[in-house]
GUSEGU-503134 format. One record per residue (C-alpha): residue number from 1; x, y, z. Coordinates in nm, 3 decimals, always signed. Layout:
BEGIN
<atom i="NUM" c1="X" c2="Y" c3="Z"/>
...
# end
This chain:
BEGIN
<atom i="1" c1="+1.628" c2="+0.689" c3="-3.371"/>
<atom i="2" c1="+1.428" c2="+0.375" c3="-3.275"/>
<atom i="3" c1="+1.167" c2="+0.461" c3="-2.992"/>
<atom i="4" c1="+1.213" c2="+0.383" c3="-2.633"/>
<atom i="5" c1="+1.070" c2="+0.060" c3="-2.467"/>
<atom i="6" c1="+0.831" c2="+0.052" c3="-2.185"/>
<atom i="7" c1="+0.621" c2="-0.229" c3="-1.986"/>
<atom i="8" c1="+0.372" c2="-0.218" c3="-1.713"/>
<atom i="9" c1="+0.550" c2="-0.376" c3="-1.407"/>
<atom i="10" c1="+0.362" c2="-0.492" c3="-1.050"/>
<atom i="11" c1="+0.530" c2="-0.556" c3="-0.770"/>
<atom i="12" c1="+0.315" c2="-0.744" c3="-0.531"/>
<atom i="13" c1="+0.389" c2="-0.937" c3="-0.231"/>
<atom i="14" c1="+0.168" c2="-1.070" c3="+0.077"/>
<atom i="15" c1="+0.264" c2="-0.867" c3="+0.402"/>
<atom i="16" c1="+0.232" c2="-1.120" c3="+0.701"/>
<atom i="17" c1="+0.204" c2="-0.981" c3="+1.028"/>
<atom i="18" c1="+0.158" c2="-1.062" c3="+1.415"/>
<atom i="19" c1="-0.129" c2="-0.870" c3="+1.531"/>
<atom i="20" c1="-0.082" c2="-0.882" c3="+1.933"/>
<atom i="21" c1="-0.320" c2="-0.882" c3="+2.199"/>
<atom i="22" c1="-0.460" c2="-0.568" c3="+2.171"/>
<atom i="23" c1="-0.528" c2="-0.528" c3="+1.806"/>
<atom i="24" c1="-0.568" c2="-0.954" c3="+1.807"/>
<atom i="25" c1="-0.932" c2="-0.830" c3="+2.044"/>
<atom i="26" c1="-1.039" c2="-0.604" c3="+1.791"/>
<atom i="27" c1="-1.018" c2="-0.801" c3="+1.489"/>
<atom i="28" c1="-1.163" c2="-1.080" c3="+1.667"/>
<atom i="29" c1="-1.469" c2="-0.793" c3="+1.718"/>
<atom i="30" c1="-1.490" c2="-0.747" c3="+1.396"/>
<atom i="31" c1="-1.498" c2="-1.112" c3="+1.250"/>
<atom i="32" c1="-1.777" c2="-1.098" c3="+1.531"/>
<atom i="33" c1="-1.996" c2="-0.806" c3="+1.409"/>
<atom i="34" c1="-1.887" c2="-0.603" c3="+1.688"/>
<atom i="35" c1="-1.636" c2="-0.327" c3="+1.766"/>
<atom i="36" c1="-1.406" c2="-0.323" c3="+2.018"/>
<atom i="37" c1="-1.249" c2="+0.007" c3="+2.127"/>
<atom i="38" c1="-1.036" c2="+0.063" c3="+2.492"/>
<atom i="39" c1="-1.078" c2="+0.322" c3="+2.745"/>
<atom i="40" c1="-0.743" c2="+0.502" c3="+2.838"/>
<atom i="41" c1="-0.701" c2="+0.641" c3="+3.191"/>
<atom i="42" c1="-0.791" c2="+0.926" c3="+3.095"/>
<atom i="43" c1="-1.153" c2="+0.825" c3="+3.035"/>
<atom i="44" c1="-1.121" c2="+0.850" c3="+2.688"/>
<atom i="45" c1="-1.271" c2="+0.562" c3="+2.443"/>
<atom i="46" c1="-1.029" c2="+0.502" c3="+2.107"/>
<atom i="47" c1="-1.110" c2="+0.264" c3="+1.866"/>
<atom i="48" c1="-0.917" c2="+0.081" c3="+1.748"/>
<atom i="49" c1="-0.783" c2="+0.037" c3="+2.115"/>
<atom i="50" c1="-0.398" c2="+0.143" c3="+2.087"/>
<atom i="51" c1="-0.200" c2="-0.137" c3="+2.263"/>
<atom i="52" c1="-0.035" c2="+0.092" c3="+2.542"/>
<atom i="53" c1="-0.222" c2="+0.417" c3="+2.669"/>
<atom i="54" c1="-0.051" c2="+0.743" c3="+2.558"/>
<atom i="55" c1="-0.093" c2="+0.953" c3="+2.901"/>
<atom i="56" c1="+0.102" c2="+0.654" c3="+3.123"/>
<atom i="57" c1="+0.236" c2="+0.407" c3="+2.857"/>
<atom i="58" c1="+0.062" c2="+0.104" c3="+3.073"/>
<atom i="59" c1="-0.042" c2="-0.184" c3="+2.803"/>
<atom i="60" c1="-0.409" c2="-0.176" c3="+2.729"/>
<atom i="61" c1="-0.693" c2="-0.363" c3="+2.959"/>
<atom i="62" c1="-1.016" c2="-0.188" c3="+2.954"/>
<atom i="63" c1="-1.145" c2="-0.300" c3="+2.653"/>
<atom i="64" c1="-1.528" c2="-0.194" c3="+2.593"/>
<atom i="65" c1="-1.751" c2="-0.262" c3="+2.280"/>
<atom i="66" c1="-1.912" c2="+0.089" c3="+2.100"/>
<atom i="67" c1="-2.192" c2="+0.088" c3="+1.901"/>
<atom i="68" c1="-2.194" c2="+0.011" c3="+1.524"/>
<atom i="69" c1="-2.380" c2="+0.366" c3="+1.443"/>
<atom i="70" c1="-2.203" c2="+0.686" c3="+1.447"/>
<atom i="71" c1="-2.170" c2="+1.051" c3="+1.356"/>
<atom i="72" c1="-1.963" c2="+1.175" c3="+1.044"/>
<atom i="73" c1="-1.724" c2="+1.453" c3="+1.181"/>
<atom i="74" c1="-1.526" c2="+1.505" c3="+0.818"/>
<atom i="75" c1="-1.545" c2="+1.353" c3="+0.487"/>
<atom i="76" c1="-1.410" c2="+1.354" c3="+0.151"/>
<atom i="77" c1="-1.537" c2="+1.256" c3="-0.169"/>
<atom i="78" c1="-1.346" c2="+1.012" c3="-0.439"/>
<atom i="79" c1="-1.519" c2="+1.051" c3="-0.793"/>
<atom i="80" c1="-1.307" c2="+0.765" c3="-0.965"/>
<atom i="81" c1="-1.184" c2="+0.526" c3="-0.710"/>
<atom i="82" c1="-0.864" c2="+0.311" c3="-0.775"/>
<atom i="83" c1="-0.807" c2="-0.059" c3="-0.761"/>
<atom i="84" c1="-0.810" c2="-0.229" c3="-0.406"/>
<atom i="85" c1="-1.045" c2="+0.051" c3="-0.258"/>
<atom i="86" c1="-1.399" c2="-0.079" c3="-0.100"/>
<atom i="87" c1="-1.624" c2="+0.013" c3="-0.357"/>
<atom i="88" c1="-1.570" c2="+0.005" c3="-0.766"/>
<atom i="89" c1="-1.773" c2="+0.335" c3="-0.778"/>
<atom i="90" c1="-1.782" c2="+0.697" c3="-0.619"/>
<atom i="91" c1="-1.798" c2="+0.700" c3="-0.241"/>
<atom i="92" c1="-1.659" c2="+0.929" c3="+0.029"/>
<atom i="93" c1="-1.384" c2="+0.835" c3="+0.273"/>
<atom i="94" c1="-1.556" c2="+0.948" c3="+0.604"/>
<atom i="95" c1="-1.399" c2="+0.996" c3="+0.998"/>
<atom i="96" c1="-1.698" c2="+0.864" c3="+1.197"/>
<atom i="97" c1="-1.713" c2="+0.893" c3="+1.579"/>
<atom i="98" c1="-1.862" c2="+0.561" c3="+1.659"/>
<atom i="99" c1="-2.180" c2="+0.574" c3="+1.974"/>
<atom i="100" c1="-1.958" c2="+0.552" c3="+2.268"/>
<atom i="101" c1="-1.609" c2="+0.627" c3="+2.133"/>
<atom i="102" c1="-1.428" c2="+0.985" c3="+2.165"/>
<atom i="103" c1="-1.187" c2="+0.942" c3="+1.855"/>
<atom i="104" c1="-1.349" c2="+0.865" c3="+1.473"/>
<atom i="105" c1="-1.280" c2="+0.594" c3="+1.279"/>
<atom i="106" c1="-1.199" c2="+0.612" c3="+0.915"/>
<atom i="107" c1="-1.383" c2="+0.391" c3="+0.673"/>
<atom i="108" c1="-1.557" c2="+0.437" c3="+0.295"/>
<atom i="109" c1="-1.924" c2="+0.553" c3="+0.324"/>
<atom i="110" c1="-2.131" c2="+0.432" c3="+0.059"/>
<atom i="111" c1="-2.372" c2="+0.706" c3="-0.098"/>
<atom i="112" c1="-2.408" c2="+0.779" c3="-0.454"/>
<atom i="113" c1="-2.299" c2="+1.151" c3="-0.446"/>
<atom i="114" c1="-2.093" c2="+1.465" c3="-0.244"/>
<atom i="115" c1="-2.469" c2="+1.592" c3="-0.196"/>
<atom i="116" c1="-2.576" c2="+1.328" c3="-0.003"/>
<atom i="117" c1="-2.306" c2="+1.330" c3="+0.265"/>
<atom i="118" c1="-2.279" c2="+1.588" c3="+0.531"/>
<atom i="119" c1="-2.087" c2="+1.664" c3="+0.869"/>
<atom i="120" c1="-2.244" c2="+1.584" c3="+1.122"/>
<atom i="121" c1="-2.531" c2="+1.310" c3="+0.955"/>
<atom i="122" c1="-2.581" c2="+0.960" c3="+1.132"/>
<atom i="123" c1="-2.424" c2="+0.648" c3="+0.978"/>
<atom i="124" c1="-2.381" c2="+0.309" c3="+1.049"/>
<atom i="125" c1="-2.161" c2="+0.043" c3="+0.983"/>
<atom i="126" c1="-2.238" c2="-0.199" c3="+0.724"/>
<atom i="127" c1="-2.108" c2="-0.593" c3="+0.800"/>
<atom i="128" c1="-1.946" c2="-0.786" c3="+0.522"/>
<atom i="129" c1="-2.125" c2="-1.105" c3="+0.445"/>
<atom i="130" c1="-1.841" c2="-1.308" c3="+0.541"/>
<atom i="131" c1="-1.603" c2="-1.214" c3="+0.767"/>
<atom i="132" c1="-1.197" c2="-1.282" c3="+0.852"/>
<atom i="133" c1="-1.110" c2="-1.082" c3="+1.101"/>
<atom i="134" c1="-0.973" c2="-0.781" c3="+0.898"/>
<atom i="135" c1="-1.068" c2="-0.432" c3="+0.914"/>
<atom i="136" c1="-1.259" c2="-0.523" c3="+0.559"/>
<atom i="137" c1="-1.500" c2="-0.710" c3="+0.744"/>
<atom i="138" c1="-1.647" c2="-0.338" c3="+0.797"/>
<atom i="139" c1="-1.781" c2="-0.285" c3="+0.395"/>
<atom i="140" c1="-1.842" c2="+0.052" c3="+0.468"/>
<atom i="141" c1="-2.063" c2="+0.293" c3="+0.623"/>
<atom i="142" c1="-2.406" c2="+0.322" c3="+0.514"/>
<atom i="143" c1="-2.626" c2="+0.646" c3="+0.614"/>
<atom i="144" c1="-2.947" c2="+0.560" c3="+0.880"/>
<atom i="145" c1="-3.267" c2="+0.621" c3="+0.720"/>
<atom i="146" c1="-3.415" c2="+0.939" c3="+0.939"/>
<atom i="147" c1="-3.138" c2="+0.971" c3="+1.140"/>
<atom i="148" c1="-3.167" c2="+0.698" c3="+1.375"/>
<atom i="149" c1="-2.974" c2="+0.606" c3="+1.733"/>
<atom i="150" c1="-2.876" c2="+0.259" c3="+1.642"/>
<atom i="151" c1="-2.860" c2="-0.033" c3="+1.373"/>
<atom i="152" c1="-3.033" c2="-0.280" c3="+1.690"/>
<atom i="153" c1="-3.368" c2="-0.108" c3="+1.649"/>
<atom i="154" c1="-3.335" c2="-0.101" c3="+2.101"/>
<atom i="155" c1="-3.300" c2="+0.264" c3="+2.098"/>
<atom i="156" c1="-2.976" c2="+0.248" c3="+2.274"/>
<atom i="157" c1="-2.609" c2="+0.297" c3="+2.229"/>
<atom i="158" c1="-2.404" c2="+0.015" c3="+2.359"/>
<atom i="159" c1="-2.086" c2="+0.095" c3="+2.583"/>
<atom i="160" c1="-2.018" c2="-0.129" c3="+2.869"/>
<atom i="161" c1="-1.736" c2="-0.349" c3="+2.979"/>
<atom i="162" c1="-1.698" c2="-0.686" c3="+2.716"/>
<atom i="163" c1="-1.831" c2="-0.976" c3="+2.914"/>
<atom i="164" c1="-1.661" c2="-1.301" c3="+2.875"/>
<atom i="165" c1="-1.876" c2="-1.521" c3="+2.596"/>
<atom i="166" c1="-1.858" c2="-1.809" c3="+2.433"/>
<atom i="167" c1="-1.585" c2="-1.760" c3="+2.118"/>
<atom i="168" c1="-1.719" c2="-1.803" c3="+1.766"/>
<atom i="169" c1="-1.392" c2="-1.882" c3="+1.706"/>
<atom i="170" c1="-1.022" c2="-1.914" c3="+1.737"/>
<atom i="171" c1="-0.893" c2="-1.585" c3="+1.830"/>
<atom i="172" c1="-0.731" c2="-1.349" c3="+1.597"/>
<atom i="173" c1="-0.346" c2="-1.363" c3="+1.597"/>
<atom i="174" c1="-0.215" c2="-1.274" c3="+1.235"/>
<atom i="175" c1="-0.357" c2="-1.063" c3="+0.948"/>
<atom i="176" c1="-0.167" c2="-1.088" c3="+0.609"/>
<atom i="177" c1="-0.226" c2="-0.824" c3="+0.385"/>
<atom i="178" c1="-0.113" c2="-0.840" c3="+0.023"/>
<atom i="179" c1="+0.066" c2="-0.503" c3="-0.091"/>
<atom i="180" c1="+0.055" c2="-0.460" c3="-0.457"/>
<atom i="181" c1="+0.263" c2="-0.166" c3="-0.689"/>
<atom i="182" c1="+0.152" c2="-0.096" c3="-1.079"/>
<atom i="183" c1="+0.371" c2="+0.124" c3="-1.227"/>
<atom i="184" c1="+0.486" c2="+0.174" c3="-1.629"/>
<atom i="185" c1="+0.802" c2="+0.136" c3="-1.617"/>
<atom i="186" c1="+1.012" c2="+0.397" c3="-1.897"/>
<atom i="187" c1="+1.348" c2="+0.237" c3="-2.039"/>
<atom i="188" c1="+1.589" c2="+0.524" c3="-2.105"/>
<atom i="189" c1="+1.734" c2="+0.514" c3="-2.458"/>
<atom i="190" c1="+2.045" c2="+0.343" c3="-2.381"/>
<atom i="191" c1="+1.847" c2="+0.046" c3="-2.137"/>
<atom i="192" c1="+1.629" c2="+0.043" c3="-2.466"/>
<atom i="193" c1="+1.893" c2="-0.082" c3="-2.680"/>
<atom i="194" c1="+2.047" c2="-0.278" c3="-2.393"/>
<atom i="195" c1="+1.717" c2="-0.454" c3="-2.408"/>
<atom i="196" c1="+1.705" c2="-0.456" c3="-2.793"/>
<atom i="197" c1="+2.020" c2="-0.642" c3="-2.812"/>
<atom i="198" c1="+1.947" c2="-0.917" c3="-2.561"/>
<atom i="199" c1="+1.633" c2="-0.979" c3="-2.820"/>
<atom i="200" c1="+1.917" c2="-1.056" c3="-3.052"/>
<atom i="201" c1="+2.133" c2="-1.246" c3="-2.836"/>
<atom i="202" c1="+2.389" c2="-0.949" c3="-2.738"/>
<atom i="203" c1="+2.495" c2="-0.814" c3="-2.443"/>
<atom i="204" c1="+2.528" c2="-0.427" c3="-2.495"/>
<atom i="205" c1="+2.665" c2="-0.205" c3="-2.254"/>
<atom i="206" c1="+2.772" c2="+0.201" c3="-2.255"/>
<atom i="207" c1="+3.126" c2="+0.336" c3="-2.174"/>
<atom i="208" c1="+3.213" c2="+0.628" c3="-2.039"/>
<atom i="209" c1="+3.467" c2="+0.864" c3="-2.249"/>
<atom i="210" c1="+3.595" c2="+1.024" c3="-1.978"/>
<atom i="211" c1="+3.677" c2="+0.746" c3="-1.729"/>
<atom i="212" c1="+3.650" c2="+0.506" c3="-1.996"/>
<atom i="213" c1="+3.439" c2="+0.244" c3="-1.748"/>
<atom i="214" c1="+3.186" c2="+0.063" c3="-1.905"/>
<atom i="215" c1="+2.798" c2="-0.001" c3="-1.739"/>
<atom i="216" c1="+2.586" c2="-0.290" c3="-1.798"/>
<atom i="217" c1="+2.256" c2="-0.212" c3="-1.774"/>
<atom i="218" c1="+2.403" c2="+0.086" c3="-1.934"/>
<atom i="219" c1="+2.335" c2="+0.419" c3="-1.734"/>
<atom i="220" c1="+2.238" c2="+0.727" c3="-1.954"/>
<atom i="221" c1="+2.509" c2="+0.929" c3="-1.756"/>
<atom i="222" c1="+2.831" c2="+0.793" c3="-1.568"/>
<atom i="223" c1="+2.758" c2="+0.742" c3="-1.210"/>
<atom i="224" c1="+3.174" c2="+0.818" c3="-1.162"/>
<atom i="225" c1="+3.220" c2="+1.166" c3="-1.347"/>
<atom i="226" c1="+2.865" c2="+1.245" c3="-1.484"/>
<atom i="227" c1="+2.970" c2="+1.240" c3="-1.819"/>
<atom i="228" c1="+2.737" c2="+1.107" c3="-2.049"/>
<atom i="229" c1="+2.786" c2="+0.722" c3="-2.199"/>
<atom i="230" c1="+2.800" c2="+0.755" c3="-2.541"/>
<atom i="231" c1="+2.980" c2="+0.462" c3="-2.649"/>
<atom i="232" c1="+2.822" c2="+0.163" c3="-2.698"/>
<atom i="233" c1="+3.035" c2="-0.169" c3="-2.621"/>
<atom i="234" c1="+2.876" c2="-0.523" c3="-2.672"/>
<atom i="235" c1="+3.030" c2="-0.739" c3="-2.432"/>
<atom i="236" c1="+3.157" c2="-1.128" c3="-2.367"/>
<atom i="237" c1="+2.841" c2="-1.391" c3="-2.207"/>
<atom i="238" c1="+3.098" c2="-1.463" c3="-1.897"/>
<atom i="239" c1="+3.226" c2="-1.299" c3="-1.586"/>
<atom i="240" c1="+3.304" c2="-1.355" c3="-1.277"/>
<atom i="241" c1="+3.118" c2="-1.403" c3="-0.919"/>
<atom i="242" c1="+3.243" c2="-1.076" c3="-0.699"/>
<atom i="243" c1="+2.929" c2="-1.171" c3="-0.431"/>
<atom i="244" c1="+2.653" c2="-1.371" c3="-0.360"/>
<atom i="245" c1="+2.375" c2="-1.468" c3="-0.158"/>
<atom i="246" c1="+2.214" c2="-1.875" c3="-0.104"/>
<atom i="247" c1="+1.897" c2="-1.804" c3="-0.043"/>
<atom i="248" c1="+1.723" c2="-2.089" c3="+0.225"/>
<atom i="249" c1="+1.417" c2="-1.916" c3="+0.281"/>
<atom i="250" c1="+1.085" c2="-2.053" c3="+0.024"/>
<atom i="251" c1="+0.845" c2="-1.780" c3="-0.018"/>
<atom i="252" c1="+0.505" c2="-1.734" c3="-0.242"/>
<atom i="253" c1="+0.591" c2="-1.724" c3="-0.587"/>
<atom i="254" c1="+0.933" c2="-1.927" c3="-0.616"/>
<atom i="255" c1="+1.030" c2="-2.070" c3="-0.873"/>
<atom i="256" c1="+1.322" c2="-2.235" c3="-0.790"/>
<atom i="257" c1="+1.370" c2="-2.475" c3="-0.480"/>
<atom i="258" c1="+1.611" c2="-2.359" c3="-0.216"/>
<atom i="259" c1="+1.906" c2="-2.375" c3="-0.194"/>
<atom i="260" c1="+2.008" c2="-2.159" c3="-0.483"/>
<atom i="261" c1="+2.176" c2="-1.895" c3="-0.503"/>
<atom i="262" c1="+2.188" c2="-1.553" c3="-0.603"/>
<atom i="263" c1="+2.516" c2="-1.350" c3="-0.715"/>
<atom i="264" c1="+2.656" c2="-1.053" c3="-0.900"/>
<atom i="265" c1="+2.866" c2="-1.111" c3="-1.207"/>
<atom i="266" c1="+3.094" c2="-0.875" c3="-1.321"/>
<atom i="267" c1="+3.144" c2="-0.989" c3="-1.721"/>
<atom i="268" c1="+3.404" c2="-0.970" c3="-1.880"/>
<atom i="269" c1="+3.519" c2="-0.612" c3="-1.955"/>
<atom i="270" c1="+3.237" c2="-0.420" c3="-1.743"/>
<atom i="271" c1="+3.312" c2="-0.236" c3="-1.448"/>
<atom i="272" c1="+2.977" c2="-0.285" c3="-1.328"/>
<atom i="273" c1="+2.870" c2="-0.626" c3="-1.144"/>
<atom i="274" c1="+2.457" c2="-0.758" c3="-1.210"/>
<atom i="275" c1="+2.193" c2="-0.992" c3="-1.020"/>
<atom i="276" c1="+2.116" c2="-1.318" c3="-1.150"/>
<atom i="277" c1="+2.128" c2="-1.629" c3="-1.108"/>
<atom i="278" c1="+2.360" c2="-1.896" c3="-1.056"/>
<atom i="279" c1="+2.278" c2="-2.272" c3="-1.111"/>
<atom i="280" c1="+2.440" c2="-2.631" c3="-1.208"/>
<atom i="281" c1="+2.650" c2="-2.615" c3="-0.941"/>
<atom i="282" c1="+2.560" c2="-2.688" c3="-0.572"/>
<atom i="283" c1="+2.503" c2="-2.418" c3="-0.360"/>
<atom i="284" c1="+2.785" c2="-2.438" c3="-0.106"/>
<atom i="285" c1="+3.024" c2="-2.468" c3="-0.388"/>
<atom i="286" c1="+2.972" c2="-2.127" c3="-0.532"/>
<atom i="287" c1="+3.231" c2="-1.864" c3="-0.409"/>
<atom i="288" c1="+3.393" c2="-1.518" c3="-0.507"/>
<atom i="289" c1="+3.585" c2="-1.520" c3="-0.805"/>
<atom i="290" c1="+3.410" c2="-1.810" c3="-0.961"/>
<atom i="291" c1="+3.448" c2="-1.823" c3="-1.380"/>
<atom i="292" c1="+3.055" c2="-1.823" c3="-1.499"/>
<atom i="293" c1="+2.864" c2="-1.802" c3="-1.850"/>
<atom i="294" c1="+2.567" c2="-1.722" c3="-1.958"/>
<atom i="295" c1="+2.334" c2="-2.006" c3="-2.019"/>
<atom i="296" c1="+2.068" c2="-1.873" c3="-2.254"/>
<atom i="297" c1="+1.662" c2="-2.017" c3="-2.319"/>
<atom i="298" c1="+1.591" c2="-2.145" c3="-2.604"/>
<atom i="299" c1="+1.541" c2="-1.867" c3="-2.888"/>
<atom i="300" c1="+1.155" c2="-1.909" c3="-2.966"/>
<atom i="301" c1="+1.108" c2="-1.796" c3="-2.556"/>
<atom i="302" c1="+1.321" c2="-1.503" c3="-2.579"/>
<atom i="303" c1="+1.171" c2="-1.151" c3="-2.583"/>
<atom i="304" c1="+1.340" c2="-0.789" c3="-2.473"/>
<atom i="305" c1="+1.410" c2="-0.904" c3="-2.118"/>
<atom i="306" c1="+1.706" c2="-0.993" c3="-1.906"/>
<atom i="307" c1="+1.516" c2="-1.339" c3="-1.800"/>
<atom i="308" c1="+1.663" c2="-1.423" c3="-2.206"/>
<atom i="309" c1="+1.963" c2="-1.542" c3="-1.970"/>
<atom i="310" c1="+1.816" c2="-1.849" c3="-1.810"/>
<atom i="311" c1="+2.110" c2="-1.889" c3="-1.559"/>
<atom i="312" c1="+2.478" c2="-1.857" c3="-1.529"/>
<atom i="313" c1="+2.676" c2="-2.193" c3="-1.482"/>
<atom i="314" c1="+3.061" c2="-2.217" c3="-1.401"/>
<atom i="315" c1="+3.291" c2="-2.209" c3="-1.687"/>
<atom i="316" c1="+3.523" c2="-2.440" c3="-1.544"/>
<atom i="317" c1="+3.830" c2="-2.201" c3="-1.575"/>
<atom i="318" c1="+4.033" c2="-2.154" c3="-1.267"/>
<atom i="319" c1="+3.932" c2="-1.867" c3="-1.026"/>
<atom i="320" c1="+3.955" c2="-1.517" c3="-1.099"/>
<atom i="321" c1="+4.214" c2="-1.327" c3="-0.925"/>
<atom i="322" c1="+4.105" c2="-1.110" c3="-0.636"/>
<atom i="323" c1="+4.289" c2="-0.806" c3="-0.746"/>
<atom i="324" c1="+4.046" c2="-0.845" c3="-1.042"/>
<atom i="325" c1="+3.742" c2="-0.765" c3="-0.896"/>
<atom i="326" c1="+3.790" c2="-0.613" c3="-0.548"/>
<atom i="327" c1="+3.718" c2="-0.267" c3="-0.662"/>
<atom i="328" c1="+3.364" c2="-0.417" c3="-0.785"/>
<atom i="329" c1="+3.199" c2="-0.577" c3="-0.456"/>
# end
């Protein structure tokens, strides 16, 4: 029986957000080298100031700037760190109560083993050199040789009221943050050969022997009955549009220019619509029930992938019936 196929598969997107007033001040701190916490009416300082206190729900004012040393009330150690985390070797995630604050704030100390961290020991923050306005302007913590009071060499831990100052900058107002997913992604036997035959040019699907229905991207087990699929049917490069989507909206990464659309095709013979693509035709003039084939890349580019299928373009036959492909949307 011919092994199974896998592939390493990321999923990665930039996550754009608004970050507000309240959050906007203390990323604005930190692209200045200072943090920024907020003192709730209960007296308390929290840092990073929450935008409404959580005692009388009133939005946040009193703003107040803590110092950048601090104490280390828990920690935990990572021996092999993962990609995107602050440091490429072992550190220890650490809650540090900042001079001034009343909560801790969780950020990667930098130390070079578990025995050299402690509950308790005196920390500061270390700056990045260049800063953004992100939490990653903060590298890390770093300990304070002998235990020191403060980073400023003054002697004294900083907590008053922010005076207005000249700004360094514009302030703060969106943070984008790219997410990224690695993952190995395992083909089940039957997606194997599904994915086998489009490297050959084939469309291969599984049917059901109970209900008889027929999956493309075959399913290991019918989704109807739960009887296994052990037929396997090759099936017809056209089908029909049951729905679709034009999608307007650019975003990073495109590789088409909007207006295109989007749509599931049910081929020929499946009782099981899939995503791709539909193009040579306008946009506006794609609707249900739309005849479509398979319009395939040139041979040398193809390779065990469903992207094998450039596009789908219009047949040119007249419209499907509905009553052929209403049970499908």
């Amino acid at each position: 029986m011919p092994r199974t196929l896998s592939a390493p598969v990321t999923v990665a997107f930039d996550y754009t957000r608004s970050t507000g007033p309240v959050l906007g001040r203390f990323l604005t701190g930190l692209r200045d080298g200072v943090v920024v916490g907020a003192r709730t009416s209960e007296g308390r300082v929290v840092v990073p100031p929450p935008e409404y206190d959580p005692v009388t729900n009133a939005a946040t004012t009193d703003f107040v700037e803590v110092a950048s040393t601090g104490t280390v009330t828990s920690w935990v150690w990572v021996p092999e760190p993962v990609k995107g985390q602050p440091f490429d070797r072992p550190f220890a995630w650490a809650l540090v109560t900042l001079d001034g604050a009343d909560v801790p704030l969780l950020h990667a100390l930098d130390v070079a083993s578990p025995a050299e961290v402690s509950t308790g020991m005196r920390v500061r923050v270390r700056w990045a050199e260049e800063r953004v306005g992100a939490i990653t302007d903060i590298a890390g913590y770093e300990p304070v040789a002998g235990g020191g009071d403060d980073n400023d060499g003054d002697g004294a831990s900083r907590l008053a009221p922010l005076a207005p100052q000249p700004p360094s900058g514009d302030p703060v107002t969106g943070v984008v943050t790219p997410v990224e997913l690695d993952y190995l992604y395992a083909a089940s036997p039957e997606e194997s050969a599904f994915y086998r035959g489009l490297a050959e040019g084939r469309l291969l699907g599984q049917r059901c022997p109970t209900c008889h229905k027929v999956y493309i991207p075959p399913r290991s087990a019918c989704p109807t009955d739960g009887s296994p699929t052990t037929d396997e049917v090759e099936l017809p490069e056209t089908g029909t549009v049951t729905t679709f989507c034009i999608v307007n909206v650019p975003f990073l990464g495109q590789k088409i220019t909007p207006p295109y659309v989007s749509a599931y095709v049910l081929l020929d013979g499946a009782d099981i619509a899939f995503l791709h693509l539909i193009l040579d035709i306008p946009a506006e003039e794609v609707h249900m029930g739309l005849r479509v084939k398979a319009v395939w890349k040139p041979r040398e580019e193809w390779g065990t992938t469903i992207e094998n299928i450039s596009h789908f373009t219009p047949t040119g036959e007249p419209d499907a019936a509905y009553e052929t492909y209403k049970v499908h949307l």
